[in-house]
N, C-alpha and C positions, 0 to 999 in steps of 0.2 A: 202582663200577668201570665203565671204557666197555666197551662194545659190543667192539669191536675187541679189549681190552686181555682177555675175556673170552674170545673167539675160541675156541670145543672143535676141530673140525674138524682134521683131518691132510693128509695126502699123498694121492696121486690115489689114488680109490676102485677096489677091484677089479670085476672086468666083472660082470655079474650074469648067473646063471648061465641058462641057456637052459633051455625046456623045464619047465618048475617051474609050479605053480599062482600067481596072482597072493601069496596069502598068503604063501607062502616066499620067493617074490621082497621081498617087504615085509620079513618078520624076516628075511633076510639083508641086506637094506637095513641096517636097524635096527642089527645086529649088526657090520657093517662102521662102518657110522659112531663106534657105541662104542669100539670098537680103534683108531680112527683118532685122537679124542678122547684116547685114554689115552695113544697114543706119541705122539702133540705135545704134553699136557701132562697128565706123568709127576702131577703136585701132584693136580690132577683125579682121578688114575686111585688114587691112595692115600686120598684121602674116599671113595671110590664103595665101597672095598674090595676094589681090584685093585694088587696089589705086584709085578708086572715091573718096574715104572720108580722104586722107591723110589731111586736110589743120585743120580738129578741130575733138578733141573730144568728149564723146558722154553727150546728157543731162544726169544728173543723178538727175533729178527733181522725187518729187512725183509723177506730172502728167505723166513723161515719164515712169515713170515704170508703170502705170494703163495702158498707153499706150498699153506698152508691154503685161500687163496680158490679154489683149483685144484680139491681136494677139497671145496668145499661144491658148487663148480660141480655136478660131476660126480656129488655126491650126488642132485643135486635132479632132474638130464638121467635119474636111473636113476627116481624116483619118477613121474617126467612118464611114463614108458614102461609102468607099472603099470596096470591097467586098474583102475581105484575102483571100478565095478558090480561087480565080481566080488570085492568087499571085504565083511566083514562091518561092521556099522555100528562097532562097538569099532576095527576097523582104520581105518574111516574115519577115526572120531576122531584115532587114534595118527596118520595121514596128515598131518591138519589142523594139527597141531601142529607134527609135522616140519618143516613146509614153513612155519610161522611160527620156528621155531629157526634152521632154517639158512639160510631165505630171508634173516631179517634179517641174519644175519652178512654174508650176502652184501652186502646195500642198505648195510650202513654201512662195509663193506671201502675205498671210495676214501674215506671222510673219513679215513685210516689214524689213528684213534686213538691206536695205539700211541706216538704221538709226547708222548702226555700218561698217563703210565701210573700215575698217581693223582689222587685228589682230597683237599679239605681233612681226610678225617679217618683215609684207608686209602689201599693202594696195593700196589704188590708190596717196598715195608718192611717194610710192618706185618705183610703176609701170610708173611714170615719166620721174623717172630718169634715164629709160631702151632705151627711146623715141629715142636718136641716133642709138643701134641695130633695132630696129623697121623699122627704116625707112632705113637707109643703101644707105643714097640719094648718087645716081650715075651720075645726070644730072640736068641742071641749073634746069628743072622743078621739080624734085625731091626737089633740097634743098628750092624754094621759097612753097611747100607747107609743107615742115618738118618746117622752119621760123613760115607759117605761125597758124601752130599746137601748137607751141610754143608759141605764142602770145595768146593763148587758152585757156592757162594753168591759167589765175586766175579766169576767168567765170567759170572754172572747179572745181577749188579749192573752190571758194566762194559756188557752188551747194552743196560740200562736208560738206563744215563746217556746213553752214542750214541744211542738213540732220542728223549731229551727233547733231546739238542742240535737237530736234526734240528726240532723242535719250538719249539724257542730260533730258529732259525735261518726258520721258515716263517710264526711269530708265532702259534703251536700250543701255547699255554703256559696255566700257571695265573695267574690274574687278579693283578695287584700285591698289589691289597688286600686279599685273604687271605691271602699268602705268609706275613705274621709267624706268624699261628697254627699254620700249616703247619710251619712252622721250627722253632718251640716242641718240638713232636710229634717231629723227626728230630734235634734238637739233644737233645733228654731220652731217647734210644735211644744210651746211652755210658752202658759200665758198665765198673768199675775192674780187677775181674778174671772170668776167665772163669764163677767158681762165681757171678756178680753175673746172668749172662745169664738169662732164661727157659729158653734151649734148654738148661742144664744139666741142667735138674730130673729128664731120666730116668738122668742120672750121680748123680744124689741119693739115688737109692733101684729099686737094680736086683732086680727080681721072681725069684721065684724060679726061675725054668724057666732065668736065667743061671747057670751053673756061679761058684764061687766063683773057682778059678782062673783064671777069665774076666776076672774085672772089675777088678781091677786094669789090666789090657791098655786096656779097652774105655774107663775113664775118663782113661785116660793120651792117646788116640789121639780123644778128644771135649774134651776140654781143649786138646789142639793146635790143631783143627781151629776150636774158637771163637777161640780166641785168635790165632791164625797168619792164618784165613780173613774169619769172620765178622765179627769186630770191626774187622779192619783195611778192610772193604769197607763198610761203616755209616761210619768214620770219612772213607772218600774220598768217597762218597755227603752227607755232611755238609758237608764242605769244596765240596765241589761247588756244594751247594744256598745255601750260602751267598753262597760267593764268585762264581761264575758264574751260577747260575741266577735269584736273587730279583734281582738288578740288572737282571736283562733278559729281569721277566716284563712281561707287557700290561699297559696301560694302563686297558683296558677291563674293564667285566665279563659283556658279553651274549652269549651264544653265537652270537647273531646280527653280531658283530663280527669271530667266527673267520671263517678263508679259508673260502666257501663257505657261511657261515655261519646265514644263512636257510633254506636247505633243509634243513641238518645239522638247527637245532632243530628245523622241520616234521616231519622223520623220529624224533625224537628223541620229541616229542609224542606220534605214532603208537606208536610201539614198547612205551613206557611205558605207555600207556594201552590198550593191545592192541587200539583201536576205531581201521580205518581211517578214518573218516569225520571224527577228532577233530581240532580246530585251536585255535591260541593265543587266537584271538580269541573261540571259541565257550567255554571254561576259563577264561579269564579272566572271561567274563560269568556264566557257573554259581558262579566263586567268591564272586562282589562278592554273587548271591542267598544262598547258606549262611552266611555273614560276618552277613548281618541276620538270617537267621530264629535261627543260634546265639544271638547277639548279646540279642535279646532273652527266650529262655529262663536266657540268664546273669544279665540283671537283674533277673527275675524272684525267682531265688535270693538276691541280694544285699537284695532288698526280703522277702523270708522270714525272714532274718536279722537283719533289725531295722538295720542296718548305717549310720550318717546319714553321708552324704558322695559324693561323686560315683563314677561306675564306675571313673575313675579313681585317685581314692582306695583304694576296695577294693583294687584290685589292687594297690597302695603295702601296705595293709593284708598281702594274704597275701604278698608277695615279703618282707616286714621283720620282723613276728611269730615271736618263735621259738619258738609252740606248733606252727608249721609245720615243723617241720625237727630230722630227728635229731640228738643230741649226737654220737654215735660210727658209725663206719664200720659198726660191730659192728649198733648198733639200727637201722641203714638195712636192713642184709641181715635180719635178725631183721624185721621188721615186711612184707620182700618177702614171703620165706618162709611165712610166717604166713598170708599172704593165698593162696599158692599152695594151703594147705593148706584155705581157706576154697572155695576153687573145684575144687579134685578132688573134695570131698566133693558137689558139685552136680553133676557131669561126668554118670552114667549120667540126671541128670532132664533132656536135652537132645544127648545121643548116642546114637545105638544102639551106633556102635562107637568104642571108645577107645583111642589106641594104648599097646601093649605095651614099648616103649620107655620108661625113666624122664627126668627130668631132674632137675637140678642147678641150686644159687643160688650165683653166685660173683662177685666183684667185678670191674670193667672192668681188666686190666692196667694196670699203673702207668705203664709206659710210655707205654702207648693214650688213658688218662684226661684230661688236660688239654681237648684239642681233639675230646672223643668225647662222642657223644649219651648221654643220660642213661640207657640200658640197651641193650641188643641180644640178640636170638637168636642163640645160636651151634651150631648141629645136629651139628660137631663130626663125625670120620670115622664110616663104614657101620659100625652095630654096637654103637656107643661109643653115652652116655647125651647127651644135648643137655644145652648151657647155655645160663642164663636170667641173664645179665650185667649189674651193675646199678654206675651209675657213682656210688663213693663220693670219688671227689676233689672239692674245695670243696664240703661237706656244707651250706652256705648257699646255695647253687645247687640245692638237690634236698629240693623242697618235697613233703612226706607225703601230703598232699591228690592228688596225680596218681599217685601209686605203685600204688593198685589199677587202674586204667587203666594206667600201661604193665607191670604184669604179667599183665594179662588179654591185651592185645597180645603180649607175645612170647612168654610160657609156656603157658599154656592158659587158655579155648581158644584163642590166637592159634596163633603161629606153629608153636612144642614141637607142639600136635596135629597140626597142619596137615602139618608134612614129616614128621614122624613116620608119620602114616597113610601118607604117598604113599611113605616106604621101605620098608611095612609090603605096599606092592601084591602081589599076587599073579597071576598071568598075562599082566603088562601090559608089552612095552620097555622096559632098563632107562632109558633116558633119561627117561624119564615117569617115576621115581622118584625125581628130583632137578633134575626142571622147573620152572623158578620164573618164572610169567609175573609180572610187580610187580604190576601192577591186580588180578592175583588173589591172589597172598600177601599183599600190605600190605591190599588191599582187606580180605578178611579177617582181617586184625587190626584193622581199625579198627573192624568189624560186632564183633568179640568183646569190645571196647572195652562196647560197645551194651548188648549179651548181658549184660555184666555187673548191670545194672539187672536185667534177669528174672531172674539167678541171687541176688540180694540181697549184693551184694559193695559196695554201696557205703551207708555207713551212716550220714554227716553229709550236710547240707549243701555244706561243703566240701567232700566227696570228688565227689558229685554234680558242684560247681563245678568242680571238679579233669576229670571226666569230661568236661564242657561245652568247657571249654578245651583239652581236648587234639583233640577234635572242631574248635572254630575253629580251632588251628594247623593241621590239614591242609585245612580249608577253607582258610586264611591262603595256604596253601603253592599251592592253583591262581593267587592273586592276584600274589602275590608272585613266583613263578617263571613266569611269561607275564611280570608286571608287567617284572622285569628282563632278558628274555632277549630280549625284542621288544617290549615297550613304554617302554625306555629309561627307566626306574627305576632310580635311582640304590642302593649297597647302603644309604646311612643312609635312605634313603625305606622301603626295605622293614625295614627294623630298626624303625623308628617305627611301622609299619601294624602288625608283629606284638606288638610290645611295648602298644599302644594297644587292643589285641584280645583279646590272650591274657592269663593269669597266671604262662608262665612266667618265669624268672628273667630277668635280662639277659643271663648267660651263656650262656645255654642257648640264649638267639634270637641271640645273638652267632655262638656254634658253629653253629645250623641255618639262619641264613641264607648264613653261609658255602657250608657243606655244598651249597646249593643252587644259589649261585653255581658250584660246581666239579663239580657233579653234577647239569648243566641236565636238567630234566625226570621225571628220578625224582619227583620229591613232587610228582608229578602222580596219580600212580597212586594213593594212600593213600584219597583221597576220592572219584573216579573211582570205584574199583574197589567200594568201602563203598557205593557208593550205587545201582552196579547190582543187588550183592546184596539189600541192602532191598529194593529194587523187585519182585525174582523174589521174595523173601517174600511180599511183598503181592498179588501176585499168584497165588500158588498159593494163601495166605488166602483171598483171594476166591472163587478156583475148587472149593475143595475143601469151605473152612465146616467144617462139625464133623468132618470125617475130614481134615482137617491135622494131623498129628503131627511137631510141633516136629524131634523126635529124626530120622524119618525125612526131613525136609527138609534139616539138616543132615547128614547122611550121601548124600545124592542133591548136596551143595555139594563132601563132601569125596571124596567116593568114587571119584573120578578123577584124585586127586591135582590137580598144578597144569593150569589151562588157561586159553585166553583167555577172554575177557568173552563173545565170540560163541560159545561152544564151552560154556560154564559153562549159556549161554540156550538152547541149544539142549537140552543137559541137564535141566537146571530144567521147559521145557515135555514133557521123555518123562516127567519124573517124576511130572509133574502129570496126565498120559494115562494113565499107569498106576495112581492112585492112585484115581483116577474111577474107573475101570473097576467 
């Protein structure tokens, strides 16, 4: 999702109140900004666990985002006036962040994103279709404001298609040559009747705290409401995307081709990678070195295995084999699971703290499935248990070899610990509890990836190989995403460098170069972020020697929830000062 299209910020911020120690001024800071957040966008404020704004959606006008850039202004005019010496170092931190949160909103407000309000595999569609976990209505007034969110949904839609026209119109579009997959994904979101929708499912089975005399009402008046609202604004959004939009998307695929377009990725670079100093040309050169040092720990494995035939080959080997790949959707999730269960049992020899939070293994919606990566984290509203999403459509696309890898990635310890712990904060801003810098979330999933190996979660050869490759795909992913966005690489160039590298399937580099193409600079952060973590490892390894304690190392990673790269190092070196001591 862009920058822009992300936008938390509201309406002009209130004055800050006079006479207050600088700390108060800070958490009233803090405090305004979340308010502000919630009534620009109501969706936001119902994950967090705040229900004023359940009943509608947020504007996604022009005007509402000026709005918004009015209040990040003024947010930032009130931090600049804070005296930081008179901050405790925690506030500092909280500071540092802020002013990376809503600085950037600010720095990429004139690219107005909003003109491009998804990418090849999400967007504010897909994000509709989630609207029943969202809301999770437990009581008659739950479901008549989830109803009446619903009924929302074409005012919402119609803001959206004006702002891609807008976009259509400025050359602000998605790339030609993704549009088909894209299309796929909004053309397979049409269901025949309203009980067919996802959002039905809390008219399927209403909890008990609804009166019985209720629900009749309640599914007469959600039944309308999809069938009258929802489906009829999915079907002009369809028509839309068809008939108007794919005929007169770009030509191009580089970010560097949009209006403005060089500096947009430069900023884009930065953001993702949360290291001001970072640049396409200096990522592209760090990828081409991790591409050969992975590269040849992979043929080391291939010459373990007795294997005769070229690297090439191999890869032919596991993409075609079908000792690789489940029969049934059923043995996919069955064997995720499994392994989930294989790595909670290792969680206390490598954490001191573990979140209290459970998760769940559940398959990618049907809907989502087609044009969607082969698993995802889904944290799911404040309070609710996280899921660990695993993509069972085309089950010869979703090779068993890389499944302990990406569920060490999203479930634990990837990503499930990760925000889990930071919702778990206690004394901290609530923004800091659902702060997600990329270079630090993905980055550690890609180190848990790693982690796996000392937990003993990978047991073949192959799973190892499986491990190895998913390591070169986000190495692939510095090459590849510089390679097209500024160094005028073509998309079947970068289809072939990852397919010629990796062992995922076709598909799967199909869907993730896409993804890449329509989501300049994100899969930057995956191996960026992985590899400054190593780095502070190895460096408190070295500084500490026999008083490093794995568990406490990763608790001084996580313990602060999300933050930047520079904000992580600065961490990492107090915890190292204090650990000496």
């Amino acid at each position: 999702m862009r920058i822009a299209a992300m936008a938390l910020a509201g309406a002009l911020c209130a004055s800050p109140a006079f006479g207050q120690t600088a700390s108060q001024d800070l958490v009233r800071l803090f405090e305004d900004e979340r308010a502000l957040v919630y009534r620009e966008q109501p969706l936001t404020a119902t994950y967090e666990g705040v229900h004023d704004y359940d009943d509608h959606l947020a504007s996604v006008t022009p005007e509402a985002y000026a709005r918004q850039l009015d209040g990040d202004r003024a947010l930032l005019t009130r931090l600049a006036a804070i005296d930081r010496n008179a901050l405790s170092a925690q506030e500092q931190v909280s500071a540092d962040l802020f002013t990376f949160m809503v600085g950037e909103r600010v720095r990429f407000a004139p690219y107005r994103e909003w003109r491009l309000p998804l990418n090849s595999d999400s967007g504010f569609h897909t994000e509709i279709l989630q609207l029943h976990n969202a809301h999770n209505p437990r009581t008659t007034r739950d479901y008549e404001t989830y109803i009446a969110r619903l009924n929302d949904v074409p005012r919402y839609f119609r803001e959206n298609i004006a702002n891609m026209r807008v976009g259509m119109r400025d050359g602000f579009t998605l790339p030609a040559e993704i549009v088909g997959g894209v299309g796929q994904v909004v053309a397979g979101m049409r269901f025949a009747r309203p009980e067919d929708n996802p959002l039905w499912a809390p008219f399927a089975d209403f909890p008990a705290a609804v009166p019985e005399s209720e629900r009749a009402r309640l599914a007469a008046a959600g039944r309308a409401a999809i069938a009258n609202a929802v489906m009829p604004a999915f079907e002009e959004f369809r028509s839309f995307f068809e008939t108007d939009y794919a005929p007169h998307a770009r030509r191009t695929i580089a970010a560097t081709a949009l209006p403005n377009g060089r500096a947009y990725y430069a900023d884009l670079v930065r953001y993702y990678t949360t290291l001001p100093e970072a640049t396409p040309q200096a990522i592209h050169r760090t990828g081409l070195a991790e591409v050969a040092r992975i590269r040849a720990e992979m043929e080391a494995i291939v010459r373990e295995v007795g294997f005769q035939g070229s690297f090439a080959d191999f890869l032919t080997f596991l993409r075609t084999d079908p000792q690789f790949y489940a029969a049934t959707p059923e043995q996919l999730l069955r064997e995720a699971a499994w392994i989930t269960r294989e790595v909670d049992a290792q969680m206390p020899n490598f954490f001191g703290t573990i979140p209290r939070t459970p998760y769940t293994v559940r398959p990618v919606p049907a809907a989502l499935a087609p044009n969607y990566t082969g698993g995802r984290y889904n944290p799911g509203p404040a309070g609710g248990a996280g899921e660990y999403w695993v993509n069972t459509y085309a089950l010869r696309n979703r090779p068993l070899y890389v499944l302990p890898s990406l569920t060490l990635h999203e479930a634990a310890p990837g990503h499930h610990t990760q925000g889990a712990l930071a919702r778990e904060l206690i004394g901290l801003p609530r923004f800091r509890q659902n702060f997600y810098p990329h270079a630090f979330g993905e980055g550690w999933g890609l180190y848990s990836e790693k982690l796996g190996e000392e937990m003993g979660v990978y047991h073949t050869p192959y799973q190892r190989f499986g491990r190895l490759t998913y390591e070169m795909w986000r190495a692939c992913r510095l090459v590849v995403d510089t390679g097209m966005h500024s160094q005028g690489w073509s998309r079947q160039r970068a289809l072939d460098y990852m397919g010629a590298n990796t062992a995922l399937s076709t598909h799967e580099i199909r869907t993730e170069i896409d993804r890449y193409i329509a989501w300049p600079g994100q899969a930057l952060a995956y191996k960026t972020g992985e590899m400054r973590i190593v780095a502070l490892r190895r460096r408190a390894e070295a500084a500490l020697g026999e008083r490093f304690d794995i568990r406490a190392f990763h608790d001084a990673v996580l313990g602060s929830g999300g933050v930047t790269l520079p904000v992580l190092e600065r961490q990492i070196d107090a915890y190292i000062a204090a650990a000496g001591d």
